[in-house]
C-alpha positions in Angstrom: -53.4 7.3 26.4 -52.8 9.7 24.1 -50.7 13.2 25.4 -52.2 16.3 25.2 -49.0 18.0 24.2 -48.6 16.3 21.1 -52.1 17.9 19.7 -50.7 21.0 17.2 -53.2 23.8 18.1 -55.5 22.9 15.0 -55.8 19.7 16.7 -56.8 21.2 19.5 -59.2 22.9 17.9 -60.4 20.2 16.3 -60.8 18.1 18.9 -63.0 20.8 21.0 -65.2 21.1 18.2 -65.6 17.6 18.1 -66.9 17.5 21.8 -69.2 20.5 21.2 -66.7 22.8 22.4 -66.5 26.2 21.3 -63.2 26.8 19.4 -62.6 29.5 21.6 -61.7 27.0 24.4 -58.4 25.5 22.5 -57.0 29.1 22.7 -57.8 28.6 26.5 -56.6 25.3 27.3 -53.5 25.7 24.5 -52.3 28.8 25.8 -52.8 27.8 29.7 -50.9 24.2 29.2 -48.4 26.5 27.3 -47.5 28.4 30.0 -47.1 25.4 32.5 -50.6 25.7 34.0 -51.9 22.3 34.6 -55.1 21.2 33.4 -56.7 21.5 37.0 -55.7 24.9 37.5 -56.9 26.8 33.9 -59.1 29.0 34.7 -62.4 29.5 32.9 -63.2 26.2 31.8 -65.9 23.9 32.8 -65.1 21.1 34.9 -67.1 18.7 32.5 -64.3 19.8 29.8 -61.4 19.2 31.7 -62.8 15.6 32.7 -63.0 15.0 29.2 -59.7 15.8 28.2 -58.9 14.2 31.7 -60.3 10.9 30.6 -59.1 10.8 26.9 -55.1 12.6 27.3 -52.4 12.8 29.3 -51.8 16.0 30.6 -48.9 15.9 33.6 -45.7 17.9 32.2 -42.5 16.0 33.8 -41.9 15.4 36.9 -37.9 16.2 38.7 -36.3 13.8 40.2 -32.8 15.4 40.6 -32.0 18.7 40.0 -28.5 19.5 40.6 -27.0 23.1 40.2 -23.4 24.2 39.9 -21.5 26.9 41.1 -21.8 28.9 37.2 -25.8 28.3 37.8 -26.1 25.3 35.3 -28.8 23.5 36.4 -29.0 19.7 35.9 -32.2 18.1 35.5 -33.5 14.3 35.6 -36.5 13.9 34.4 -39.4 11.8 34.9 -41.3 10.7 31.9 -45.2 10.3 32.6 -44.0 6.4 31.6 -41.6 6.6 34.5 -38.7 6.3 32.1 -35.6 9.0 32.4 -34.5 12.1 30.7 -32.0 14.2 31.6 -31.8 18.3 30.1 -29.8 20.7 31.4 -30.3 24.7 32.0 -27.2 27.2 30.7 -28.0 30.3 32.5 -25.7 33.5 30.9 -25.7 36.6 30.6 -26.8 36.9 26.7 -29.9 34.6 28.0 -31.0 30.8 29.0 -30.2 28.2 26.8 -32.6 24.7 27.6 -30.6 21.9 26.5 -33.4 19.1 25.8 -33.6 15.4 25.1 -34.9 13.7 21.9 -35.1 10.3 23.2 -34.6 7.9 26.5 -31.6 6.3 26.1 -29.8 6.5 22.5 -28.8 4.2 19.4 -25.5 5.5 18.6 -23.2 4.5 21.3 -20.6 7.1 21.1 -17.6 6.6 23.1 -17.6 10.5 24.8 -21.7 10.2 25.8 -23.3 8.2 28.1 -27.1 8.3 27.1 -26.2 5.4 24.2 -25.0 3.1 27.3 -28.0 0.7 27.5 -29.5 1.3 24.4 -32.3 3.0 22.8 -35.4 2.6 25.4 -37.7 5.0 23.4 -38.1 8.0 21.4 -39.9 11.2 22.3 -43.1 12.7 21.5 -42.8 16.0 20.2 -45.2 16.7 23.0 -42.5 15.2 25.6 -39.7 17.4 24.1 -41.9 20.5 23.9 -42.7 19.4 27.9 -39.3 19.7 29.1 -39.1 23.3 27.6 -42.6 23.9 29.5 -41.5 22.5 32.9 -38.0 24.0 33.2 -39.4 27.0 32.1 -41.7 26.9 34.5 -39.6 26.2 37.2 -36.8 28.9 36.0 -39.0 31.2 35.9 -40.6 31.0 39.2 -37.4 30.0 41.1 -36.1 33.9 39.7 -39.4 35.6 41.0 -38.3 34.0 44.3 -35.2 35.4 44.2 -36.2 38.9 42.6 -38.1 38.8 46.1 -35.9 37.6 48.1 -33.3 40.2 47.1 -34.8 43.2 46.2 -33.2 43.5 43.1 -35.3 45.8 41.1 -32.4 45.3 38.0 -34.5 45.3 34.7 -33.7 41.9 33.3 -33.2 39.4 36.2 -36.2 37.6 35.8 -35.3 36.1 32.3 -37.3 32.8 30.4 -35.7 30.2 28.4 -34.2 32.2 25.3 -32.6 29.3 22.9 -32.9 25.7 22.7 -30.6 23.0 22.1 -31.6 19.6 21.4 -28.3 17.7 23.1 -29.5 15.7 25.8 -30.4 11.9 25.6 -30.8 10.8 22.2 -29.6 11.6 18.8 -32.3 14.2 17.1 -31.7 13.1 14.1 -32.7 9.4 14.6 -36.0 11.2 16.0 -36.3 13.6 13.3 -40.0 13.9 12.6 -41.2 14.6 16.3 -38.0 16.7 17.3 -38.7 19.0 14.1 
């Protein structure tokens, strides 16, 4: 099954014009799934559509199955893949902004002596829509773990609720043996 992140917005487009869509309903479902709605819970579009896209894409973002945070609040993440394979990205909260580290691959070619994603192997590579999920999910989850805390604390500072800023693509994998889907 294909996965609905992978589609560029054209595609998208394309796609819902293909159904009979208007192409007003890519902006819709693009900009929704962008923001780490899930298909089930965008707003203003028909059922029938979203069984269609049900029962043609993929559409679950990454599911944690660790998530560690240290005392600097890094936050460690494992990943599960919609496969049920591994990732692992990691969250560099400062105070210039958040930097997402992402992963390019499960599991990794190179073998270098320092890293442990090249232990057993390359399993797979990436999607573009896979890497582009992890930026989706732990923004997500960043963002809604700060609204908690804004809340919780009462700080009314301008600023503490911050997104992902930058992105670094150091996880598992080597990006450049994934070039074409991690550009």
């Amino acid at each position: 099954m294909k996965y609905l992140y992978d589609l560029s917005f054209d595609e998208l487009k394309e796609w819902c014009l293909s159904q009979g869509e208007p192409k007003f309903r890519a902006g819709q479902i693009f900009a929704a799934l962008h923001n780490g709605t899930s298909l089930a819970d965008i707003i203003g579009v028909p059922n029938a559509l979203k069984e269609k896209i049900s029962a043609e894409f993929e559409t679950r973002l990454p599911s944690p199955e660790i998530i560690q945070k240290s005392k600097d609040g890094t936050v460690k993440y494992l990943l599960k893949l919609n496969d049920g394979k591994k990732i692992e990205c990691v969250l560099l909260k400062q105070d210039y902004g958040n930097t997402l580290c992402v992963s390019s691959q499960v599991g990794c070619r190179m073998a270098c002596a320092f890293c442990a994603s090249g232990k057993n192997g390359l399993v797979r590579n990436l999607t573009c829509g896979e890497i582009l999920a992890e930026v989706i999910l732990i923004n997500k989850l960043n963002m809604a773990e700060a609204r908690d805390q804004h809340e919780t604390d009462g700080s009314k500072k301008k600023g503490t609720i911050r997104a992902i800023t930058n992105i670094v693509i150091m996880g598992s994998g080597e990006p450049f043996d994934n070039y074409d889907e991690t550009i």
